[in-house]
C-alpha positions as CSV (number, residue, x, y, z in Angstrom):
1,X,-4.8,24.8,-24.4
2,X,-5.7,21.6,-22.3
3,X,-3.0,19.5,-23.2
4,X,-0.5,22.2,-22.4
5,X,-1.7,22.6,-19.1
6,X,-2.6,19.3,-18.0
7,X,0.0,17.0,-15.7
8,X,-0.8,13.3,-16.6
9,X,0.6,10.5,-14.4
10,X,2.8,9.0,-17.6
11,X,4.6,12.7,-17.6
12,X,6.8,11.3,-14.7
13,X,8.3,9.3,-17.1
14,X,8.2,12.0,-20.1
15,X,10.1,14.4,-18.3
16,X,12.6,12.1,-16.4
17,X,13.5,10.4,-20.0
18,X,14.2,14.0,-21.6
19,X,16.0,15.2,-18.5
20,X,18.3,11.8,-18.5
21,X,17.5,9.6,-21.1
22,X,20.5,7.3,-20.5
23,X,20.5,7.2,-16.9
24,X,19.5,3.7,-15.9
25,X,15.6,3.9,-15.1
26,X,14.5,0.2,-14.3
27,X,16.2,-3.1,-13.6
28,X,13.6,-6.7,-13.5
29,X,15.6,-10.3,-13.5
30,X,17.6,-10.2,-16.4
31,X,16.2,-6.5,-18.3
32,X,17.2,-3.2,-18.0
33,X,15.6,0.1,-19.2
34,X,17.0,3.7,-19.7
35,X,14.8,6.0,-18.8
36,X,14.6,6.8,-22.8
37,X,14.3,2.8,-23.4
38,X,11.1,2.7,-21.1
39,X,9.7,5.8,-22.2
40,X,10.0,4.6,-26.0
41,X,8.3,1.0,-24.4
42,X,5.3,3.4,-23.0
43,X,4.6,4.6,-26.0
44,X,4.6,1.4,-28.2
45,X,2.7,-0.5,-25.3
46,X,0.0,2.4,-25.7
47,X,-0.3,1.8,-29.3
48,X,-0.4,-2.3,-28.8
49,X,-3.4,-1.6,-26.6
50,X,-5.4,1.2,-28.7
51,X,-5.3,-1.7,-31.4
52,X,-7.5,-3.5,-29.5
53,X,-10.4,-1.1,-30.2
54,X,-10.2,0.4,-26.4
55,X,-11.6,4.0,-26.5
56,X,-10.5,6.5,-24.0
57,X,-12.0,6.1,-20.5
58,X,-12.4,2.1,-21.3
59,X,-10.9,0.4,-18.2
60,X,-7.6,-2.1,-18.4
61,X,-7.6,-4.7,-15.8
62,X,-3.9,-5.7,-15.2
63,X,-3.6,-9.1,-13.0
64,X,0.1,-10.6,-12.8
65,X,2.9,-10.4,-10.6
66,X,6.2,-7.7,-10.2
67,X,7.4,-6.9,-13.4
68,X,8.8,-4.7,-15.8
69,X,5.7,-5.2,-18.1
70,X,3.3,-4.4,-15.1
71,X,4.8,-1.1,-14.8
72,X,5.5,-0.1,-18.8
73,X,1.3,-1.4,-19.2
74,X,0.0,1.3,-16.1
75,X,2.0,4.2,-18.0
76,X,0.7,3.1,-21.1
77,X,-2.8,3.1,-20.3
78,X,-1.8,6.7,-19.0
79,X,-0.9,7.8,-22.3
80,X,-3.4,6.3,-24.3
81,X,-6.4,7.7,-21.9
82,X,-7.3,4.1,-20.3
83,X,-8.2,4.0,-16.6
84,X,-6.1,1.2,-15.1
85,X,-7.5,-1.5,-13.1
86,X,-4.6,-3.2,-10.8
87,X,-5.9,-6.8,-9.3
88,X,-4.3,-8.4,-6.6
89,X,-2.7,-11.8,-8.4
90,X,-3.7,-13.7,-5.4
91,X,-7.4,-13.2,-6.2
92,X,-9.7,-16.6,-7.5
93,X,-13.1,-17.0,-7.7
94,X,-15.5,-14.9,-6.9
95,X,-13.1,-12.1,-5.3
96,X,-11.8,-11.9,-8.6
97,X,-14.9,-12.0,-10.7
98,X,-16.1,-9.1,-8.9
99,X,-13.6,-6.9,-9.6
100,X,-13.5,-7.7,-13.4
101,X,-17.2,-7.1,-13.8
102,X,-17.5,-4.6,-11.4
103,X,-14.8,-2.1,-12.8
104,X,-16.6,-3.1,-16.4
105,X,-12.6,-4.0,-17.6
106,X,-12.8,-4.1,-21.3
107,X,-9.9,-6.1,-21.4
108,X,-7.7,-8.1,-18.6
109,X,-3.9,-8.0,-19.7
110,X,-2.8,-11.2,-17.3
111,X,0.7,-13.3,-16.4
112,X,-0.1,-16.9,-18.3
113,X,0.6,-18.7,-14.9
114,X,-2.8,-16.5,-13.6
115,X,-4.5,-16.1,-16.9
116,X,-6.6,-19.8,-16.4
117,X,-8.6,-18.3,-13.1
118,X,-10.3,-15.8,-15.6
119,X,-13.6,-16.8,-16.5
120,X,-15.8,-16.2,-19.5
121,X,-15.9,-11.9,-19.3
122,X,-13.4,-9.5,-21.5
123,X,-10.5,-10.3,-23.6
124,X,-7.5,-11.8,-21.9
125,X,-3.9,-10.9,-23.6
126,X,-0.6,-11.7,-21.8
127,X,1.5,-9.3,-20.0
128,X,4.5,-11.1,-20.6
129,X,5.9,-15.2,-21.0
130,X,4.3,-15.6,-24.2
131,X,5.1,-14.7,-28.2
132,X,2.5,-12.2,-28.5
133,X,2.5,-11.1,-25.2
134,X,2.3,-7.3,-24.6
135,X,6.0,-7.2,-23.8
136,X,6.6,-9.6,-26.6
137,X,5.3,-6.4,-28.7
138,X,7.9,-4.3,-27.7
139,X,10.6,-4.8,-29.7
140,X,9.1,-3.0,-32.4
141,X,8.8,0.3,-31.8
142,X,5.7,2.5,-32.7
143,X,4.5,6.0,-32.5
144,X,1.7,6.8,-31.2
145,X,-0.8,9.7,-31.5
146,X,-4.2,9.1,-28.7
147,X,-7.8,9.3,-29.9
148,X,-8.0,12.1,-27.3
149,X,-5.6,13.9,-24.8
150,X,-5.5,13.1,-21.5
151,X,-6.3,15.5,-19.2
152,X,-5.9,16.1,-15.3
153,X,-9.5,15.8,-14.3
154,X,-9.6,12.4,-16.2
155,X,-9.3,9.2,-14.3
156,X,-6.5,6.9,-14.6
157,X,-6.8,4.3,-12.2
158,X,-9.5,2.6,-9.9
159,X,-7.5,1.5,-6.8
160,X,-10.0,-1.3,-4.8
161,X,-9.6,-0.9,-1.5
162,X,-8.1,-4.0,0.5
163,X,-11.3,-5.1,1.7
164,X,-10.5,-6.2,5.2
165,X,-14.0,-4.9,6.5
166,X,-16.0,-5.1,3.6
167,X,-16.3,-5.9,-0.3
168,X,-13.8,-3.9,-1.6
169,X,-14.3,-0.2,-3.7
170,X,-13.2,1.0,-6.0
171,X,-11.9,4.4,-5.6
172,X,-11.4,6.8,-8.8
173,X,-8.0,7.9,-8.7
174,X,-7.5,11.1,-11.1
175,X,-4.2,12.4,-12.9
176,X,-4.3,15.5,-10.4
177,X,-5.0,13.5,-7.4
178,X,-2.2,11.4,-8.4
179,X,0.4,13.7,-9.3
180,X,-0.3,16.1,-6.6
181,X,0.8,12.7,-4.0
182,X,4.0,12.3,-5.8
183,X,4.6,16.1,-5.3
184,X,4.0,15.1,-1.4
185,X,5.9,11.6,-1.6
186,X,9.2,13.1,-2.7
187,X,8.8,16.2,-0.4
188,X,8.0,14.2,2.5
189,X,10.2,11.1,2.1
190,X,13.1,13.1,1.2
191,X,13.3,10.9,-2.2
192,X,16.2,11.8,-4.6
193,X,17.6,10.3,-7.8
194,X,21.0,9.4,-5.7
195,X,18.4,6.5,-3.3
196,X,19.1,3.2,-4.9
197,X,15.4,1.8,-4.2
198,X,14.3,-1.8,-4.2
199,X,10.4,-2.6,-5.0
200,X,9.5,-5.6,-3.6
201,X,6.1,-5.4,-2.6
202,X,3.0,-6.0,-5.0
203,X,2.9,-3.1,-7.9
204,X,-1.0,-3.4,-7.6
205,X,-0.8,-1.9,-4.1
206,X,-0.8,1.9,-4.7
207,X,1.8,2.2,-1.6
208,X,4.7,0.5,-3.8
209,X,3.6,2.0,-7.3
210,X,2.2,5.7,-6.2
211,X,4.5,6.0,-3.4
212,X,7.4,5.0,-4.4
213,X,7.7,3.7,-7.9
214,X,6.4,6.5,-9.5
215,X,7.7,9.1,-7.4
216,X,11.6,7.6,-7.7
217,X,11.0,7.4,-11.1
218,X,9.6,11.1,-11.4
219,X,13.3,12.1,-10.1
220,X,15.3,9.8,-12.1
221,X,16.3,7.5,-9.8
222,X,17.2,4.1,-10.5
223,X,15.0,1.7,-9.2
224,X,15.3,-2.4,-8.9
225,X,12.0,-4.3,-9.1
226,X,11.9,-7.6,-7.6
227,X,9.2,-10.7,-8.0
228,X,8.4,-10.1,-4.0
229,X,9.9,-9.1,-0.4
230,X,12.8,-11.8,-0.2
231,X,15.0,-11.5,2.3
232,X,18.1,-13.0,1.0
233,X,17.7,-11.3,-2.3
234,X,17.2,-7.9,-0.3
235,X,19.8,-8.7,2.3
236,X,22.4,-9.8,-1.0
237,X,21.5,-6.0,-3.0
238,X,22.4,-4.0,0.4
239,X,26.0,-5.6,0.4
240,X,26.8,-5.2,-3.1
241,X,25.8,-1.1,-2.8
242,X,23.2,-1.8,-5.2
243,X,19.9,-0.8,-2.7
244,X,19.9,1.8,-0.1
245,X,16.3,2.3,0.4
246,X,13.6,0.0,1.0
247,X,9.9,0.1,1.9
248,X,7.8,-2.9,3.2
249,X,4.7,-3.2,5.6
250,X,5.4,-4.1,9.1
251,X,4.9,-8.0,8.9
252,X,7.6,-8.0,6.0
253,X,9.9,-5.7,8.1
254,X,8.8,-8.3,10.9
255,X,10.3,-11.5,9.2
256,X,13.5,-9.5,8.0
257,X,14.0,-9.0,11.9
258,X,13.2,-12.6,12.3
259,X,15.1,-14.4,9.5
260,X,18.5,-16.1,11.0
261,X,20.9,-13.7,8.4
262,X,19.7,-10.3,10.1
263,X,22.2,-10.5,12.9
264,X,25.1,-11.3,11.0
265,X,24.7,-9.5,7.5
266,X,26.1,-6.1,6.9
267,X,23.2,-3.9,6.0
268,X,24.8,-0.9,6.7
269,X,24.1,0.4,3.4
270,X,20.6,0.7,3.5
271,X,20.1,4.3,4.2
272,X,16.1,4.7,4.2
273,X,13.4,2.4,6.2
274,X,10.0,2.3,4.8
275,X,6.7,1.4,7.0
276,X,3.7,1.7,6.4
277,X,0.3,0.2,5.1
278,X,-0.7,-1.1,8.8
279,X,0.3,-0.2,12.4
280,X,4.2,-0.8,13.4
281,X,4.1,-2.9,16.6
282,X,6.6,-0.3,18.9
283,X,8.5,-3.8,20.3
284,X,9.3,-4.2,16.9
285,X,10.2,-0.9,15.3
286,X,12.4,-0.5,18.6
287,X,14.9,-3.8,17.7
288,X,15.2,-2.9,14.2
289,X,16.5,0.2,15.4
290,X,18.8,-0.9,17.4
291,X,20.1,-3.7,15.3
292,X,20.3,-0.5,12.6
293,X,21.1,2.4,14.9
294,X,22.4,4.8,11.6
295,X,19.3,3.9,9.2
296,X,16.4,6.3,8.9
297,X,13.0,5.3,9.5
298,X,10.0,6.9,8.2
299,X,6.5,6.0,8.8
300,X,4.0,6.0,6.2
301,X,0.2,6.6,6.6
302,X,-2.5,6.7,4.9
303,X,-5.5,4.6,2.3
304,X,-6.2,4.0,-1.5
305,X,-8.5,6.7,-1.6
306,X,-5.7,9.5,-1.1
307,X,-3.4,8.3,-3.6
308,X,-2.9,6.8,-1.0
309,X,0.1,8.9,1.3
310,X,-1.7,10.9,3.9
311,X,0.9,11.5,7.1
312,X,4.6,11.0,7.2
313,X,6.5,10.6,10.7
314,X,10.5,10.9,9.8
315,X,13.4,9.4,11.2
316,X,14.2,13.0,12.9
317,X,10.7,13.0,14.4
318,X,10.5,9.5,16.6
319,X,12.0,9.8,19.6
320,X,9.3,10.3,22.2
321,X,6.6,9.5,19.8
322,X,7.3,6.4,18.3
323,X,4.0,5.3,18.1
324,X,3.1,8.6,15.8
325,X,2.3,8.0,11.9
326,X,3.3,11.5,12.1
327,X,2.1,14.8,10.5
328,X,-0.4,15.4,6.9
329,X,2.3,16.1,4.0
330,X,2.5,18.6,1.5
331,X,-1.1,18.9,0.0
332,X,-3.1,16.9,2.9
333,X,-5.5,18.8,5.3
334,X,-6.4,16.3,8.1
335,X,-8.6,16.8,11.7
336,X,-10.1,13.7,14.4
337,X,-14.0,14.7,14.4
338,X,-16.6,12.9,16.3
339,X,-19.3,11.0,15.0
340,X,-21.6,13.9,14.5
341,X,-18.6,15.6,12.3
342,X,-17.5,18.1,15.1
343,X,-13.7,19.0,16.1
344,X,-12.5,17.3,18.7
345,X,-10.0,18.3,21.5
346,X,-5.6,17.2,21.0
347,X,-5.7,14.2,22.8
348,X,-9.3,12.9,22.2
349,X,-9.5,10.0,20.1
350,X,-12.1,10.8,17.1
351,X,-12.2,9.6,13.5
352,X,-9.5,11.3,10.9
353,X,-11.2,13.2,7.9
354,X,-9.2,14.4,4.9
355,X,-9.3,17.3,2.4
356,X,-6.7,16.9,-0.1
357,X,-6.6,17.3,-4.0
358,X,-4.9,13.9,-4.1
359,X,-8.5,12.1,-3.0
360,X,-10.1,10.2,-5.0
361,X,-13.1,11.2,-6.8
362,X,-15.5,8.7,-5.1
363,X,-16.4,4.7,-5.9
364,X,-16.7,3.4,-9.0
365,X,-20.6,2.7,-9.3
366,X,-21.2,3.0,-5.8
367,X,-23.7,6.2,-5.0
368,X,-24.4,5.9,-1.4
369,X,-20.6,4.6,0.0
370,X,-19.3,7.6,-1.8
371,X,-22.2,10.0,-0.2
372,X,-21.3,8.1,2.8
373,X,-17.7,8.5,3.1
374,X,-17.7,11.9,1.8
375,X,-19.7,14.2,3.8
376,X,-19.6,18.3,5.0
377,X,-16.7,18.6,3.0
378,X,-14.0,16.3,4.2
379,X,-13.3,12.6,3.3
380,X,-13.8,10.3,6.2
381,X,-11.1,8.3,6.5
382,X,-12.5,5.1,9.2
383,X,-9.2,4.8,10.9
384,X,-9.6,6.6,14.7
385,X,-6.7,8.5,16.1
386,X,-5.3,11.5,18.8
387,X,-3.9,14.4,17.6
388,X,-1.8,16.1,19.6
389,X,-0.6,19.8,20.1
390,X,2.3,19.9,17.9
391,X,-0.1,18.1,15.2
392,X,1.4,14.1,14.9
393,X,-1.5,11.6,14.8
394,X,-1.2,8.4,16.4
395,X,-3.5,6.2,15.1
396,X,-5.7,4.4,17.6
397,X,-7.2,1.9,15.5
398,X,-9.2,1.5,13.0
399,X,-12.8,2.2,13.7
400,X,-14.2,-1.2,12.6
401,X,-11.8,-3.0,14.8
402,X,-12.4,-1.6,18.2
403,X,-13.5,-3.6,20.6
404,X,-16.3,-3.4,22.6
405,X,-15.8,-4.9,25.6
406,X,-18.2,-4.8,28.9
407,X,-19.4,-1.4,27.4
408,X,-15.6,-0.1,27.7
409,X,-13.9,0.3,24.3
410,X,-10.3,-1.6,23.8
411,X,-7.7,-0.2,21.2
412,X,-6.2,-3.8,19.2
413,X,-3.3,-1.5,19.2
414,X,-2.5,-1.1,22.4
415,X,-3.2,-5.2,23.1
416,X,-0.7,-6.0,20.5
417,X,1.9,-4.1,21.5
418,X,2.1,-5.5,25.0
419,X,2.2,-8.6,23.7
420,X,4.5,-8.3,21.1
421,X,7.5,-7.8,23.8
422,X,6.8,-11.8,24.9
423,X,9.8,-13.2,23.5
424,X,7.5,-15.9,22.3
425,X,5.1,-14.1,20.2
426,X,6.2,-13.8,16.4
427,X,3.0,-12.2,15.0
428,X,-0.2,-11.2,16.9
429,X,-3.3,-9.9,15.5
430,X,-6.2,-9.1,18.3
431,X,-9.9,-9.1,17.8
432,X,-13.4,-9.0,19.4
433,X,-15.3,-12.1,19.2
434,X,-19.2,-12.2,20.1
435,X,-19.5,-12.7,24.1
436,X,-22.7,-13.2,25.8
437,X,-21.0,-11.4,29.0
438,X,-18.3,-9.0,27.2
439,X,-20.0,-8.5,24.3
440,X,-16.9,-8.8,22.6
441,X,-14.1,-10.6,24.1
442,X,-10.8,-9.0,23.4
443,X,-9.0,-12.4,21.7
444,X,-5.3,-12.0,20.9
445,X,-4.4,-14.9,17.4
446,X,-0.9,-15.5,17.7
447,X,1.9,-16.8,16.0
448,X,4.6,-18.0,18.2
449,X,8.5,-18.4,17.7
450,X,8.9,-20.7,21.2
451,X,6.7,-22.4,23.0
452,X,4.3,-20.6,25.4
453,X,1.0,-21.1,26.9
454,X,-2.4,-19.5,27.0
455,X,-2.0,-18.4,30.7
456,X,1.4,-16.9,30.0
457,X,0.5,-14.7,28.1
458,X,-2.7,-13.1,29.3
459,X,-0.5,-13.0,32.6
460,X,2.1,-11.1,30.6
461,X,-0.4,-8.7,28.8
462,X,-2.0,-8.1,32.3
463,X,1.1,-7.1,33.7
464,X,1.1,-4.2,30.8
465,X,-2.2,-3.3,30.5
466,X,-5.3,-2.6,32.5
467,X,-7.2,-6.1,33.2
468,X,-9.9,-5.3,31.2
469,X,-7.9,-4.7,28.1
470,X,-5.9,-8.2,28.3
471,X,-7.1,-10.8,26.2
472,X,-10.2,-13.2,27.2
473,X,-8.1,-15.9,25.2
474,X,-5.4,-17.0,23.0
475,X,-5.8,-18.5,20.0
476,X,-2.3,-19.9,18.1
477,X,-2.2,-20.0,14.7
478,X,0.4,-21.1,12.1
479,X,0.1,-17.8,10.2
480,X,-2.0,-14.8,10.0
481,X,-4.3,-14.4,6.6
482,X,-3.1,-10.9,4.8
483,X,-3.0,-9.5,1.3
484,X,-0.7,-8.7,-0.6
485,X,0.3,-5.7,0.4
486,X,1.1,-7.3,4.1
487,X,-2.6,-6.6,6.0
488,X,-4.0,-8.7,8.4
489,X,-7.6,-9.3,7.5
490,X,-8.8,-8.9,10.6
491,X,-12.5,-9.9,9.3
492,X,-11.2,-12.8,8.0
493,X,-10.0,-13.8,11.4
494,X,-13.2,-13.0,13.3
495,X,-15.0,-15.2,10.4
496,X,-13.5,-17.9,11.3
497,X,-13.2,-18.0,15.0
498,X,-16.6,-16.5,15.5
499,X,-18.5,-20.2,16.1
């Protein structure tokens, strides 16, 4: 009776593929898959990789870049009973030792252009490039039976958090918690199989896969990947009708503002906006708007550890609360709590805690963050927000990156957005550095698009904010340091200005 009740993460695909096999499903450079072409390549894939002697619940590190094969290898170790292990391709070193040995990945399926920054550890077989590479494998269809059904309570994936304030964790994402957030996804994003979606950001960040990958494929919508956010590629599919909705992180939606083409280029068919992943500078969101007036904008909020979609603010619901991430979707119960655990009053900023059956169910081989992050019943979250009376969020900051200054606490929020309406200022990120009078001085790292001084803009910030709040100092910077998924690492930044 457990397989006929359980709801596994590859089932997306199962049912789309029997409801419209021949619809397309995927397009990557030069391939295309119906939906009954990738469903078949699931299946086959799972049978490649069970022939390597993995057993269910044996972990399946996948490190390459966007690609057809990255997808067709998560949904295979769905249906064979592996947990998948997405790692950033931008990881060397140590970062991405850890991650292998830490998640104890049996094997690593890798893109040959990565494959040489593995060390000695698992096996290493390619996702693709190569003769006997995993996609290589696919033209020769197999069945496939698995050693043991999958069921909902199993894991599927450990999603490692971005580790901006700490090593990252990695947080054990089951079939339920996953399904249940595509259930929300397409209920609060309004996704249908008539969107014409484009995937550009990294498929190991559970925003582009769980959010909107999976869930456009769970209604049969056909869905272009792409190698990574280019904005002549993305600008070239919205003229030729072939993409209508998009989702990228605010510094990606950032540079589409700022590349030279946005002005002039009819975009006019893109129908849906995407944000999410970090906080939406207001200045910002307020000239893509008006550059777009008829395109639909919906904020996205939320971490890894909830699948990772939490609070959804749409394109109905920003007027007069533009700064909002919104309101919790479908199956997400959210409230701001002190640090003691205790409700706190609309308009108090307090942490946000979550109960939700899309959570994960803890850290991989981590005890005490686990008992620390989940505690009297509800998931704390470490982002620090308002509610208000008609229950939207606005999201402060996140707890780690508060600054402390004189005693008074500052919001990098708030900083940011008064400076981001200095013509000057491209990209800001702002921070607390050590201060033997402030105790942390609020420091503003900018990236510029004209020239502009120190003194101009602290006087500009000051003319926006309380005195207190404006930046100590400026720092300019050629570029910010992020991951892959668009996040500033703020730690990185107060690493390396701290001397």
């Amino acid at each position: 009776m457990t397989a006929v009740r359980s709801n596994t993460v590859d089932s997306v695909l199962r049912s789309s593929a029997r409801r419209t096999p021949d619809r397309t499903a995927v397009h990557y450079a030069d391939r295309t898959w119906s939906y009954a072409e990738l469903d078949a390549a699931v299946t086959t894939a799972a049978a490649v990789l069970t022939g390597h002697g993995l057993r269910p619940g044996d972990r399946v590190a996948s490190y390459g870049h966007n690609s057809d094969a990255y997808l067709i290898a998560f949904l295979a170790c769905s249906r064979a009973g592996f947990v998948h292990v997405p790692v950033n391709q931008n990881l060397t070193g140590d970062d991405l030792a850890y991650i292998i040995e830490q998640s104890g990945s049996a094997l690593v399926l890798a893109d040959p252009d990565v494959a040489p920054r593995l060390s000695d550890g698992p096996a290493v077989r390619s996702l693709r490039d190569a003769d006997d590479s995993l996609l290589a494998e696919l033209s020769t269809p197999r069945d496939f039976t698995p050693q043991r059904e999958p069921e909902t309570e199993d894991l599927v994936q450990l999603l490692y958090t971005s580790g901006t304030t700490a090593l990252p964790k990695g947080a054990m994402m089951t079939h339920r918690a996953l399904s249940h957030e595509y259930v929300s996804a397409i209920a609060a994003l309004d996704l249908n199989e008539n969107d014409r979606p484009v995937h550009s950001l990294p498929l190991y960040h559970s925003a582009q896969m769980h959010v909107f990958l999976l869930p456009y494929l769970a209604v049969g919508a056909e869905n272009i990947i792409l190698d990574g956010p280019d904005a002549t590629a993305i600008f070239d599919l919205v003229e030729a009708g072939r993409a209508t909705s998009l989702f990228a992180p605010p510094t990606v939606w950032i540079a589409l503002a700022n590349h030279p083409d946005f002005a002039t280029r009819d975009l006019g068919g893109l129908r849906k906006a995407f944000y999410g992943a970090s906080i939406m500078p207001v200045p910002v969101l307020e000239r893509l708007r008006e550059r777009l007036p008829d395109l639909g904008f919906f904020n996205c909020f939320g971490q890894s550890e909830i699948g990772p979609l939490a609070t959804v603010l749409g394109p109905a619901e920003h007027e007069g609360r533009m700064d909002s991430c919104g309101r919790p979707v479908l199956f997400v119960d959210a409230k701001v709590v002190d640090e003691d655990g205790k409700d706190v009053p609309d308009g108090t900023a307090g942490e946000v805690v979550y109960r939700s059956p899309q959570l994960c169910e803890g850290y991989w081989d981590k005890p005490e963050e686990t008992a620390e992050a989940f505690r009297d019943g509800w998931f704390r979250s470490g982002d620090l927000a308002v509610r208000d009376a008609e229950g939207y969020f606005t999201v402060v900051d996140r707890v780690k990156d508060v600054i402390n200054s004189g005693g008074v606490l500052v919001a990098s929020r708030q900083v940011e957005d008064a400076l981001y309406t200095h013509p000057a200022v491209a990209e800001t990120a702002v921070i607390g550095l050590p201060d033997d009078r402030w105790i942390e001085a609020v420091t503003a790292v900018v990236v510029t698009r004209d020239e502009v001084t120190e003194s101009e803009l602290i006087d500009h910030a000051r003319e926006k904010l309380a005195h207190f709040k404006a930046p100590k100092k400026v720092l300019f910077v050629e570029e910010l340091p992020r991951n892959a998924s668009g996040k500033i690492l703020k730690r990185e930044l107060r690493d390396r200005f701290a001397e």
